[in-house]
N, C-alpha and C positions, 0 to 999 in steps of 0.2 A: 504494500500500500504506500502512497504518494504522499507529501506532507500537510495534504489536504482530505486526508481518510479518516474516515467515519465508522466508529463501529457502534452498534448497542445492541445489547446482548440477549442473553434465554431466548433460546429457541422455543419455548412454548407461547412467549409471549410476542416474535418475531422478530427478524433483527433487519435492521437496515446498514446498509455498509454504501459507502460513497469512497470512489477515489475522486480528483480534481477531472483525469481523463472520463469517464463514467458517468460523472454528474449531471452532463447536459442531455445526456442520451439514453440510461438507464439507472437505474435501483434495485435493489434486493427486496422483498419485504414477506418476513414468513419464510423465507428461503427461494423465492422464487425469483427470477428477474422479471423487473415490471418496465417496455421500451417506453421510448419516447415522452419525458415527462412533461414536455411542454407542449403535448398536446390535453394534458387533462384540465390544465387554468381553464382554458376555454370550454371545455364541457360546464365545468363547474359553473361557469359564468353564464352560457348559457341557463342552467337549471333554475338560478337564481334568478335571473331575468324573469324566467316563466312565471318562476310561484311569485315573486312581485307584481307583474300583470296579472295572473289569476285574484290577489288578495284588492289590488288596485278595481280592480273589473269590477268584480262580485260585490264588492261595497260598496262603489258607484252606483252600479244597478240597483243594488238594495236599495238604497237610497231616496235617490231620485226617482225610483216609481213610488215610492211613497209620497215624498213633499217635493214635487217640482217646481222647484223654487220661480225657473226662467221660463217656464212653460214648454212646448214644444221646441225641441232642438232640432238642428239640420246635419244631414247627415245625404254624403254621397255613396253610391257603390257602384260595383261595374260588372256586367258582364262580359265573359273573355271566354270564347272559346276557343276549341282546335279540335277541329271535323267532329264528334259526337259529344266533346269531352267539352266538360265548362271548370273552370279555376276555381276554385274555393280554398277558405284558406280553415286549417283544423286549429280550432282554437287554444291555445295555453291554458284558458282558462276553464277548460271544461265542459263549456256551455256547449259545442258541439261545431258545424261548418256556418261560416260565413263569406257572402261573396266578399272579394276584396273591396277595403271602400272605407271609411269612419267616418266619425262628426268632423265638420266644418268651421274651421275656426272663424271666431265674428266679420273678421275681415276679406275673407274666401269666398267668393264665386266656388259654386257647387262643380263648375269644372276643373280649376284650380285644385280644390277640396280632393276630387277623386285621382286626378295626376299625380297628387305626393302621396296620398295614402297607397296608392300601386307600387309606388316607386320604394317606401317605405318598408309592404307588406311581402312585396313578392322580389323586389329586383328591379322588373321589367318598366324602359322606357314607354310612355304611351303615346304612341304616333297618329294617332285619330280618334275620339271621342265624340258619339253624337248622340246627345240629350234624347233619353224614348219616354220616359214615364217622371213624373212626382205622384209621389200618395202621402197620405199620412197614415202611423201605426201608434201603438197606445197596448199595444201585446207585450212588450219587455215595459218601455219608456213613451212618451209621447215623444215623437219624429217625426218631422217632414224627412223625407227620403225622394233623395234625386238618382232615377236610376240612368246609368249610362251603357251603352255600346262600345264595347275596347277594341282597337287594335293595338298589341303591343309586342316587343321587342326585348330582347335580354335574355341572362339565363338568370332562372328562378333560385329566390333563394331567402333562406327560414330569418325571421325576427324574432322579435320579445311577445311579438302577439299570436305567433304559431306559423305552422307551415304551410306554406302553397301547394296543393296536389290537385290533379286533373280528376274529375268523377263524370260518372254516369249521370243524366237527372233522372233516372230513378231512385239514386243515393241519398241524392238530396232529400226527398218529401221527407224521410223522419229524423235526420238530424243538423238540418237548416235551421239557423234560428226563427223564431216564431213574427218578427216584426219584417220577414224576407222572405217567407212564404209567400205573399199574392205572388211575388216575381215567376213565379214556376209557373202559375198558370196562365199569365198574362203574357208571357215571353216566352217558354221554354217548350212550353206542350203543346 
C-alpha cells in the first residue's frame, strides 16, 4: 500500500482499503471490489432530487386543492409523438404519467411556458408548437390548461421531475393524471 492507504478492519463488519492509485477508480467494501466510485454521487443525487420533488409535489397539491389561495392557475403541456407512440413523462412523485408541460410562470405566454418545460423535462429542442385546445380542470387543482402540438428534437433525457418514455394511448387511460384525461379523448382517440 501507497502513502495514501487506507485500511479499517473486521471483516464481519467490512473493510475498506484505499490506495492513492485505487481511489479514483475503485474500493473494497465487505471484501468485494466496488468500480467506479464517481459514478454513484450522481445516483445518489439523482435519488434525492426525486424524493425532494415527490415531498415538494404532494404538499403542493395537498394544499392548494384545498385553499387556492390565486385561484385557477395556468398550466401548459404538449403532445409529442412518434408514429403510434406519445411522450409522457413517469413521475418522481408517484402520482403516475404526465404529458410533458407545467404551470406557467406569471410572466409566460403558454407557448413560452410549454418550450422550457420540454426542454427542462425531456431534453428535447421544440421546433414547432401549435396551440389545439384550453380547458379548465379542478380534478387535482383548479387549471386553465393550454394544450399544444410538438414537434421536437434532441435526445431525451430524465430530470428531478421523472423520466420521458414513449407509451401506447392505451397506457395512458389508467395512469395519466386525472386533470389530462379529456386530452385522450379529444386528441388521441
Amino acid at each position: 500500500m501507497g502513502p495514501w492507504a487506507f485500511s479499517a478492519g473486521f471483516e464481519n463488519f467490512g473493510v475498506l482499503r484505499l490506495t492513492n492509485s485505487e481511489a479514483a477508480e475503485s474500493f473494497f467494501w465487505r471484501g468485494q471490489q466496488v468500480e467506479k466510485m464517481q459514478d454513484r454521487p450522481s445516483s445518489v443525487l439523482k435519488r434525492i432530487q426525486r424524493l425532494v420533488f415527490r415531498v415538494i409535489s404532494r404538499s403542493a397539491n395537498w394544499t392548494y386543492s384545498r385553499i387556492p389561495i390565486f385561484g385557477a392557475l395556468r398550466a401548459s403541456i404538449a403532445i409529442i409523438r412518434r408514429g403510434e407512440l406519445i411522450l409522457v413523462i413517469d413521475r418522481s412523485d408517484g402520482r403516475g404519467l404526465s404529458f410533458p408541460g407545467g404551470f406557467d410562470w406569471p410572466w409566460e405566454n403558454p407557448e413560452a411556458s410549454v418550450r422550457r418545460e420540454i426542454a427542462e423535462e425531456t431534453g428535447l429542442a421544440v421546433e414547432r408548437a401549435t396551440l389545439l385546445s384550453q380547458y379548465r380542470s379542478s380534478a387535482d387543482i383548479p387549471v386553465d390548461i393550454s394544450v399544444f402540438e410538438i414537434e421536437a428534437d434532441g435526445e431525451l433525457k430524465e430530470s428531478w421531475e421523472g423520466a420521458p418514455r414513449w407509451v401506447q394511448v392505451s397506457e395512458l387511460r389508467t395512469r395519466l393524471l386525472p386533470s389530462q384525461q379529456p386530452v385522450i379523448d379529444r386528441f388521441l382517440i
